[in-house]
C-alpha positions in Angstrom: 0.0 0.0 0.0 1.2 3.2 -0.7 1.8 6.0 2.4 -1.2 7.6 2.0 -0.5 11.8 3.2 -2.7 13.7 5.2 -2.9 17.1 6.5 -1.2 17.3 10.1 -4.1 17.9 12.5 -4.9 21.3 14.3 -2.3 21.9 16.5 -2.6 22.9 20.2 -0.1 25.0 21.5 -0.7 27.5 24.6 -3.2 30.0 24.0 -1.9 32.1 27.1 1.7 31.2 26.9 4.6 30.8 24.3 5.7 27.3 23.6 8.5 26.2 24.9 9.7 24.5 21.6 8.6 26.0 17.6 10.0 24.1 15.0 8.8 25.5 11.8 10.0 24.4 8.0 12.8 22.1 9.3 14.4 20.6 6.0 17.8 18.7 6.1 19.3 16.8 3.1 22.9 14.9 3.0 23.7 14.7 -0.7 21.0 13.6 -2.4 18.7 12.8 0.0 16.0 14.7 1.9 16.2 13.7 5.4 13.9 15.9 6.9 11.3 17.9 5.1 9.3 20.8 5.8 8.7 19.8 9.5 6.8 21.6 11.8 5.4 21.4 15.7 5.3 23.2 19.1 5.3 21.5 22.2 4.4 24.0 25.4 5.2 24.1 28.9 4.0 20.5 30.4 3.2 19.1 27.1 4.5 15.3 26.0 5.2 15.2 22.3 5.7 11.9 20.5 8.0 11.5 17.5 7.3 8.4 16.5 8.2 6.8 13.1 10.1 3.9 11.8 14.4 4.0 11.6 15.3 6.2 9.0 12.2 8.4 9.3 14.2 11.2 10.0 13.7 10.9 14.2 17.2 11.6 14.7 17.6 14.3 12.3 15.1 15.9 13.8 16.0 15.8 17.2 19.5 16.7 16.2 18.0 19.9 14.4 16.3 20.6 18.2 19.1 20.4 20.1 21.1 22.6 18.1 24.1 19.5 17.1 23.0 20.3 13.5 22.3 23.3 11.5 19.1 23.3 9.5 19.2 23.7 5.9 16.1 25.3 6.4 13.3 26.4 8.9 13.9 27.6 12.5 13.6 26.4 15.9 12.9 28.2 18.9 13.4 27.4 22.5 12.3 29.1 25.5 11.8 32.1 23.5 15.7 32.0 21.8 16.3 31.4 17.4 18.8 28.0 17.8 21.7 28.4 16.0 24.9 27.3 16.2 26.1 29.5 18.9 23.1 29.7 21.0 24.0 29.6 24.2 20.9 30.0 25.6 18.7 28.0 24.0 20.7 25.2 24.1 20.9 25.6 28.1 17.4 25.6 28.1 17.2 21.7 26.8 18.2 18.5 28.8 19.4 16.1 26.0 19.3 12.3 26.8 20.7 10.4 23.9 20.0 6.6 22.9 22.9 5.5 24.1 24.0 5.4 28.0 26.5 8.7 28.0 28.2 8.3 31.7 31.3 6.9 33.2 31.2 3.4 34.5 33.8 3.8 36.9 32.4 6.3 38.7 29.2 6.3 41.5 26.0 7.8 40.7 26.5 10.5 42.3 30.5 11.4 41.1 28.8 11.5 37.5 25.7 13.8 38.4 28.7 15.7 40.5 30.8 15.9 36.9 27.9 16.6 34.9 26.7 19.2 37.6 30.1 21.3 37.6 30.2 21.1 33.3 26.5 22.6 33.7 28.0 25.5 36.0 26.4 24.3 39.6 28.9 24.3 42.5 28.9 23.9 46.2 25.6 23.3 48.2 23.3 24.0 44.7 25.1 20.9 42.7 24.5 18.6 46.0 21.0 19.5 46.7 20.2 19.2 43.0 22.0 15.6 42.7 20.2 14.1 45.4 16.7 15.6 43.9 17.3 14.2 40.4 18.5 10.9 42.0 15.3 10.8 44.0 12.9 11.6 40.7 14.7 8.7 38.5 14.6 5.9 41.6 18.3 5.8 42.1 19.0 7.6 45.3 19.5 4.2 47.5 22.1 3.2 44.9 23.6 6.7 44.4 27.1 5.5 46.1 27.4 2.2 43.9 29.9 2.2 41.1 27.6 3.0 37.7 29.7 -0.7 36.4 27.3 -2.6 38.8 24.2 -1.3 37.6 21.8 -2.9 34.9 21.3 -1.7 31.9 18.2 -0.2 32.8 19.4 1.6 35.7 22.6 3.4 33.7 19.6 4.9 31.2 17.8 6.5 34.7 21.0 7.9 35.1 21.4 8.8 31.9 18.2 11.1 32.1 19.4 12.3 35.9 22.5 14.1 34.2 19.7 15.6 31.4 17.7 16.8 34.2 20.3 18.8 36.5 20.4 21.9 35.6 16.4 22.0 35.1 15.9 22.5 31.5 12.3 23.7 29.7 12.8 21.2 27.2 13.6 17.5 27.9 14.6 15.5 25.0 14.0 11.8 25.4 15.3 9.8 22.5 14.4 5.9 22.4 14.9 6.1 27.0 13.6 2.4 27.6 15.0 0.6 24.7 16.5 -2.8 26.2 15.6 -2.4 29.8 14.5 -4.4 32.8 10.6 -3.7 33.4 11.1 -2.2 36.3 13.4 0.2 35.0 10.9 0.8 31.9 7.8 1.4 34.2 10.4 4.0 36.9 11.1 6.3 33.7 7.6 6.5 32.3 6.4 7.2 36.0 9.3 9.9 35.7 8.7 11.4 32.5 4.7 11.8 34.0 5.6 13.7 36.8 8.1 15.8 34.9 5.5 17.0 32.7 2.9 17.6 35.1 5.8 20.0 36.9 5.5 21.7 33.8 8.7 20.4 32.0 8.0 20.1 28.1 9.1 16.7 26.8 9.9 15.4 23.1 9.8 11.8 23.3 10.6 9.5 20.6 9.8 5.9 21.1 9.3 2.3 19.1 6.6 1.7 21.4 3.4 2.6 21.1 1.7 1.5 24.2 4.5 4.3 25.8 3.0 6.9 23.2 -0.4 6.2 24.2 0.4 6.1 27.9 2.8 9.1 27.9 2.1 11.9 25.0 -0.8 15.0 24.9 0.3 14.9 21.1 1.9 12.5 18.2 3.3 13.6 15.7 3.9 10.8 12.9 7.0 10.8 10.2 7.6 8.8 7.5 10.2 9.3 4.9 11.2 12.8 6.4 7.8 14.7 6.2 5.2 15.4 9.4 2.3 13.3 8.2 0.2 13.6 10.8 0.4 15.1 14.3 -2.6 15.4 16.7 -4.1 13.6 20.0 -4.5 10.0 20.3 -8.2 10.7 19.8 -7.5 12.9 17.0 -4.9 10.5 15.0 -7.4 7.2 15.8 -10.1 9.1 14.2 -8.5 9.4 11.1 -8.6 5.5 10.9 -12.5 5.9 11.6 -14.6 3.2 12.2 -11.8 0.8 10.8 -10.4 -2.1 12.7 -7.3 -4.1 13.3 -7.5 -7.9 12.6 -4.4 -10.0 13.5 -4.0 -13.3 11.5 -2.0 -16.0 12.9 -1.2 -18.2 10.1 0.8 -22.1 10.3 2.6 -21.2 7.3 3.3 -19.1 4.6 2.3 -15.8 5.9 3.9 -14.1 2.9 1.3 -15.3 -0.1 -1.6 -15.6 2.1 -1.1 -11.6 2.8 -0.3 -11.4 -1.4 -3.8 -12.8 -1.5 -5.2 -10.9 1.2 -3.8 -7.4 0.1 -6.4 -7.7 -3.0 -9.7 -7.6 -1.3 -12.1 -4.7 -0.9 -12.0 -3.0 2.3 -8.5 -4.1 3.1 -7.2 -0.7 4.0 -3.3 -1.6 5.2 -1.8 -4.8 5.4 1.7 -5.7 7.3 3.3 -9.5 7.6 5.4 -9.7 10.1 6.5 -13.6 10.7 3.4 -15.7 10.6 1.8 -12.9 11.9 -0.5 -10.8 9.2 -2.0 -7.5 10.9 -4.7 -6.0 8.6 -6.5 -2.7 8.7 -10.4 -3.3 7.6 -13.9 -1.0 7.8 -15.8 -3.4 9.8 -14.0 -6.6 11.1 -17.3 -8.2 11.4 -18.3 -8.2 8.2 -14.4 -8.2 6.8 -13.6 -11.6 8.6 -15.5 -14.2 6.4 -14.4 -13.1 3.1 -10.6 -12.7 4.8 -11.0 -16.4 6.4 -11.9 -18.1 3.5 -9.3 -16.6 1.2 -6.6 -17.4 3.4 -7.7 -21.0 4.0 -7.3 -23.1 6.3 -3.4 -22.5 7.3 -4.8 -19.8 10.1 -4.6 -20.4 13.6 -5.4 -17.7 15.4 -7.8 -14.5 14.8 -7.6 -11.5 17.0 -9.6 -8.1 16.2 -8.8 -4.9 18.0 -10.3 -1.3 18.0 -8.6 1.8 16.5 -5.3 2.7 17.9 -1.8 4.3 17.6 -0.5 1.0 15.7 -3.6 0.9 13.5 -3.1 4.7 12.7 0.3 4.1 11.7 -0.3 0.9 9.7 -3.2 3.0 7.9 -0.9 6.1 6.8 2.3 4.4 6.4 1.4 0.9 5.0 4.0 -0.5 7.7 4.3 -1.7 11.2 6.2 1.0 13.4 9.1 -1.9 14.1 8.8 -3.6 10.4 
């Protein structure tokens, strides 16, 4: 199926007070290709704002445009009220960046990294310890502050990871894949987290592979696909663009492949993704859908599962794909 474009939804920024983050026109290219194009959203002062999308979207571009790491080839961003450009000072203190990948020192405690961390940020004396024991307390770390960062799990060094993003109390948090590969405890501490920091007022851009996180976690979601904004809105907004459509989930024995081929041609198939034996469809009405879709895939189904509109249905409708095909 091809990606079907829509108009990004109404957007909802502050009506009292200016957003914390305006991204208008982003475009990047390297060589030939158009990373990023003609991207635009605001996120304001306790708002949650997915990025979500499939690797190579343009995710990262993106959020490198935000955080100021690299220049736009056009469009502008705006934090807190400062243009980003290369030498913004200020709006790049403003933003607490937590990359994919665990950015601290393993041979160091907790709290000697937050205590690095704190003095490259500028805090000193009382201020840095006061703040390092209230960051430490936010991410669930505080009884393990002392313990060498080597001993902890995986999931663990990523809390830490947004700690040292959270010091110096930035308007903008940037939260880039955060529970990828950890323990569920650790998962469940930073979405508990990234709640509370947004309902302290903190603006968050989260970008995820997880939809149940998006659905728990954002006020808005903004889809890319191929470097464009295709679609940016509430949950209730984005699901309503899939309408009264459902989600059916075929489990098949074998050959998953040809029995989608054969699926993919019937009417009121609206999206279609094989992953495995696994074929997820996108149809009006399941109800009516499901005969016609049993008997042309035969007998080789095992299971049938049909769910209501939601995030993963809205991005299987507008992309044609899963959002971890």
């Amino acid at each position: 199926m091809s990606t079907q474009t829509v108009p990004a939804l109404e957007a909802h920024p502050s009506e009292t007070l200016q957003p914390v983050l305006s991204c208008t026109g982003l475009r990047r290219t390297y060589d030939n290709l158009v990373a990023v194009d003609d991207v635009s959203f605001e996120i304001a002062s306790g708002e949650t704002f997915g990025l979500l999308g499939p690797n190579g979207a343009g995710k990262t571009t993106v959020i490198s445009m935000v955080a100021g790491v690299l220049a736009a080839d056009a469009g502008h961003v705006v934090v807190n009220g400062q243009p980003m450009i290369s030498r913004s000072v200020q709006a790049k203190a403003a933003i607490g960046y937590v990359p994919q990948d665990v950015a601290v020192y393993p041979d160091l405690t907790g709290r000697e990294n937050l205590r690095f961390f704190g003095r490259l940020y500028g805090l000193r004396g009382a201020k840095v310890k006061e703040r390092i024991e209230e960051v430490l307390q936010t991410i669930g770390l505080a009884d393990r502050g002392n313990d060498l960062v080597s001993k902890y799990s995986g999931g663990m060094k990523r809390r830490l990871n947004i700690a040292v993003g959270l010091l110096h109390r930035p308007k903008l948090l940037i939260l880039d894949e955060p529970t990828v590969g950890v323990d569920p405890q650790s998962r469940n501490a930073i979405l508990a987290s990234v709640e509370d920091l947004a309902a302290e007022g903190m603006a968050v851009l989260y970008t995820t592979h997880y939809m149940e996180e998006a659905q728990r976690l954002c006020d808005r979601v903004g889809i890319i696909d191929g470097g464009k904004l295709i679609a940016q809105g509430t949950v209730r907004e984005l699901t309503a663009l899939v309408g009264e459509q459902d989600r059916v989930s075929l489990r098949a024995q074998a050959g998953a492949e040809e029995i989608g081929q054969r699926l993919r041609e019937l009417p009121g198939v609206q999206g279609l993704s094989v992953s495995g034996q696994e074929i997820t469809l996108i149809v009006h009405d399941a109800a009516t859908a499901l005969p016609a879709l049993l008997h042309q895939a035969g007998t080789a189904i095992r299971s049938v599962t049909v769910d209501e509109p939601d995030l993963e249905a809205v991005f299987l409708h507008l992309t044609g794909k899963k959002l971890r095909d």
